[in-house]
C-alpha positions as CSV (number, residue, x, y, z in Angstrom):
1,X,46.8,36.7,152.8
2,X,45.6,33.3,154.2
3,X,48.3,30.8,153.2
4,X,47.8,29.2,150.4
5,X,48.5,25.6,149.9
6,X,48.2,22.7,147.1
7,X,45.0,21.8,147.2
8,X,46.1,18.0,148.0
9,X,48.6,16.3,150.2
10,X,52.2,15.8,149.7
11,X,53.6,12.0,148.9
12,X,54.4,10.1,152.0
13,X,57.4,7.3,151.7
14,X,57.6,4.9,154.5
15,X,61.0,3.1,155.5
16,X,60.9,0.8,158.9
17,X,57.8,2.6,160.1
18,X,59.1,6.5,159.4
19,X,57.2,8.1,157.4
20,X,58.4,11.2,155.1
21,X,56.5,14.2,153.8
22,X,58.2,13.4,150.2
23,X,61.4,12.2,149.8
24,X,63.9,11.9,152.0
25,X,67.1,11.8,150.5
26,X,69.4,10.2,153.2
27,X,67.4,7.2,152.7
28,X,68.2,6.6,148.8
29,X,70.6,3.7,148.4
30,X,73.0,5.7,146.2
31,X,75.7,7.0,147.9
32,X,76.0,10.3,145.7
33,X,72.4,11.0,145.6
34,X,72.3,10.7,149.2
35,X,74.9,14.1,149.0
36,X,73.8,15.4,146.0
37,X,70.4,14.1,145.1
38,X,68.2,17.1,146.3
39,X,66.8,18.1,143.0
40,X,66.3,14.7,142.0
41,X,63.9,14.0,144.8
42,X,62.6,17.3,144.5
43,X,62.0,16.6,140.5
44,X,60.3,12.8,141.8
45,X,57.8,14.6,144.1
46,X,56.7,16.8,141.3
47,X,56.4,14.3,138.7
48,X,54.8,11.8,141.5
49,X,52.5,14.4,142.8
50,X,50.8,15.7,138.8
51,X,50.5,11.7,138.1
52,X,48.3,11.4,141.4
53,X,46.5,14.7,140.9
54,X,47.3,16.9,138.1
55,X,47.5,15.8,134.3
56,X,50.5,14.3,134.9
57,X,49.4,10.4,135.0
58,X,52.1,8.8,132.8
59,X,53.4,4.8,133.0
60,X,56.6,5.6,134.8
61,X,54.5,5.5,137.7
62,X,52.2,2.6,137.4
63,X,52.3,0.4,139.8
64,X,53.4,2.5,142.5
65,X,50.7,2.2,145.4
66,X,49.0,5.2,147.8
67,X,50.5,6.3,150.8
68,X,52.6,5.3,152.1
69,X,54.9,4.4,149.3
70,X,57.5,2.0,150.2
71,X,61.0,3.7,150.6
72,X,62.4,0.9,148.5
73,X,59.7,1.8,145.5
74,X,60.7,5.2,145.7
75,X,64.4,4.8,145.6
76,X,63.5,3.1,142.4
77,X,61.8,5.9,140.7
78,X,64.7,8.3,141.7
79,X,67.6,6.0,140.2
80,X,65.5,5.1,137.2
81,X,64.9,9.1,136.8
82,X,68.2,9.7,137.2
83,X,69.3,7.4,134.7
84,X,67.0,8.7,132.0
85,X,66.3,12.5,132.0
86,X,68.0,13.8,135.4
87,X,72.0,13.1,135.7
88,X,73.8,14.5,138.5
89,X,76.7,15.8,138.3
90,X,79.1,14.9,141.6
91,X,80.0,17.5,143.2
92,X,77.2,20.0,142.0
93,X,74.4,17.6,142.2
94,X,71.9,18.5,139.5
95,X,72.0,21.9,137.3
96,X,69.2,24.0,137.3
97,X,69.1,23.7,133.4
98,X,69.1,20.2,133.2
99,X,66.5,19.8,135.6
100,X,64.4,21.8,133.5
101,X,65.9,20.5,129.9
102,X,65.4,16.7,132.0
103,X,61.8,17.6,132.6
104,X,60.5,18.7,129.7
105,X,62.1,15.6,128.1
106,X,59.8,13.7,130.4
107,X,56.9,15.6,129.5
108,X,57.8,14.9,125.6
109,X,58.0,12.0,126.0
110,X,55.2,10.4,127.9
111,X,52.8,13.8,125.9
112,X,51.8,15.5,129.5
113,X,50.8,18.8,129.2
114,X,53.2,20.9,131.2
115,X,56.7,23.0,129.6
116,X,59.3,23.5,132.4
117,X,61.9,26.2,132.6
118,X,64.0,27.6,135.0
119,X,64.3,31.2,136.4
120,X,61.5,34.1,136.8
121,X,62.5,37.4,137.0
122,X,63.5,38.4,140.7
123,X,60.3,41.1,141.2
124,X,58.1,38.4,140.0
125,X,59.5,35.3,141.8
126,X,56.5,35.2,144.9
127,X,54.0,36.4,142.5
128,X,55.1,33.2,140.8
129,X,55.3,30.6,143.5
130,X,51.8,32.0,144.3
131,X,50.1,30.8,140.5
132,X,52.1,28.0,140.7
133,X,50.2,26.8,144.3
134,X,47.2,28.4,142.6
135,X,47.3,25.7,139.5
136,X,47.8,23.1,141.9
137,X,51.7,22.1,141.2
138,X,54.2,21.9,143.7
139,X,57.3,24.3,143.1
140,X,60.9,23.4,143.2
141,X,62.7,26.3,144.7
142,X,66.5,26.6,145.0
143,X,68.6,27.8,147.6
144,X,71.6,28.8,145.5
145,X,74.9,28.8,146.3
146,X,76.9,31.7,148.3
147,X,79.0,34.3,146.2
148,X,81.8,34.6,146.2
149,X,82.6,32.3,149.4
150,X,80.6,29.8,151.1
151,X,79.8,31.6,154.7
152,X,76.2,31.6,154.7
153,X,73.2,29.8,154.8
154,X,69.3,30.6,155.0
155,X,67.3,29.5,158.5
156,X,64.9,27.2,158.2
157,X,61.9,27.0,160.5
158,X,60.1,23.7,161.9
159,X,56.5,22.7,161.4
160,X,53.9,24.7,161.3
161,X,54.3,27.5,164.1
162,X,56.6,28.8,165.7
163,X,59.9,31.2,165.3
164,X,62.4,29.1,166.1
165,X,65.3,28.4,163.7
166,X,65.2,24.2,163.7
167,X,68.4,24.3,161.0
168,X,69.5,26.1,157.8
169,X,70.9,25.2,154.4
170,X,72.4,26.6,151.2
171,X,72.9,25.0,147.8
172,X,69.7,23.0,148.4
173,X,66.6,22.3,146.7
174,X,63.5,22.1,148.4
175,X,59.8,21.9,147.3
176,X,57.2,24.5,148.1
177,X,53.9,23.4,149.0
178,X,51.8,26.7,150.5
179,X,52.5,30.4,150.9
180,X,51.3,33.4,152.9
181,X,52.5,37.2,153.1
182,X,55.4,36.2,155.7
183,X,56.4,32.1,155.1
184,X,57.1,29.5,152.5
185,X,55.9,25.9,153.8
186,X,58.2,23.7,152.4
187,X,59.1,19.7,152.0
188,X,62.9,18.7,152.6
189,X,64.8,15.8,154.1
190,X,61.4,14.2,154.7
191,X,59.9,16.6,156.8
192,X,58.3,20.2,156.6
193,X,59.9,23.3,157.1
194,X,58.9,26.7,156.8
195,X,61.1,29.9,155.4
196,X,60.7,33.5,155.9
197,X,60.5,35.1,152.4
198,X,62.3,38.4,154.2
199,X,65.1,35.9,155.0
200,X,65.2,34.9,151.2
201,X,65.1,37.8,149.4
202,X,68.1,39.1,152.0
203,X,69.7,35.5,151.2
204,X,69.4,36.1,147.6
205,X,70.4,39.8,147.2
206,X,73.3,39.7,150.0
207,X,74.8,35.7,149.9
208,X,73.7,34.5,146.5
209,X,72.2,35.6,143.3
210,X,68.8,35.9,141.6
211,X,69.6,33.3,138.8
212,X,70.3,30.5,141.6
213,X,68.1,31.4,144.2
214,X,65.1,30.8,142.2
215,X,62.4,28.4,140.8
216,X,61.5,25.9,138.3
217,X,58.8,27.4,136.3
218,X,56.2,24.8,135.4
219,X,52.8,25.9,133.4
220,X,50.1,23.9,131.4
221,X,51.0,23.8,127.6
């Protein structure tokens, strides 16, 4: 299987000359969305990315320019969707059901044509992500929390090659942008990672559970 990616680049934010592949969330202003706010940019590069190239194009967006997007714009757009459909909830961050429950508010609201929900069943969770890529939307996978104690976390791999660990995370969301028999490419912190999807399903059945470690399903009404 060749990997298969969205069929159009991710959103770049700029701040003092760096550039992100999507959000980044040290850079938001707020100080609890800068330790908690990884769903919330995760949920802003979704909803960013179907109003650019999907059927997504709603007025909560208007005015915000082609890449880059200016880091200040952006922060704007996450506090503003925050505010109104995405709460987070210090020290958790953002539930899973509320991200989906905030989402489909959005879509309600602004009449997109997309139902959110979160959770696919575990033997069906990379057939998933792969019809998700497939209908050109972006998928927000978590990285759930350790059971019963926090010891654990899942490697991540830099760029585009390569088999060295450059970090690892738990309790995270990230956003998956392409797929192949062996990795998930993903966007988080700004930048792109990859993750091994035997690490993950070892993650998920050994350190977490399937009702974390998961995605946000997100089809065309």
């Amino acid at each position: 299987m060749a990997m298969l990616t969205l069929r159009n680049p991710s959103p770049v934010v700029e701040r003092n000359g760096e550039r992100a592949t999507g959000g980044n969330q040290r850079w938001l202003k707020s100080s609890s969305a800068q330790k908690y706010g990884c769903g919330l940019v995760a949920a802003t590069d979704l909803l960013l990315y179907l109003h650019r190239y999907g059927e997504g194009e709603s007025p909560f967006f208007q005015g915000i320019p082609q890449d880059p997007v200016p880091w200040e714009l952006y922060d704007f757009c996450v506090s503003r969707l925050g505010k109104r459909y995405l709460p987070l909830l210090p020290p958790f961050g953002l539930n899973a059901w509320v991200l989906a429950a905030g989402l489909n508010r959005y879509f309600g609201t602004y009449r997109l044509p997309y139902r959110a929900r979160w959770c696919v069943l575990p033997g069906e969770l990379w057939q998933k992500i792969q019809t998700m890529l497939s209908w050109d939307i972006p998928v927000i996978l978590c990285i759930g929390v350790n059971f019963p104690f926090p010891k654990h976390q899942l490697p991540l791999y830099p760029g585009e090659e390569g088999r060295r660990e450059g970090g690892s995370t738990r309790a995270h969301y990230v956003t998956v942008t392409g797929m192949d028999e062996e990795w998930l490419r993903i966007s988080s912190w700004g930048r792109v990672y990859r993750i091994r999807r035997e690490d993950f399903d070892r993650y998920r059945k050994r350190h977490s559970c399937a009702l974390y470690s998961n995605i946000l399903w997100v089809e065309r009404r």
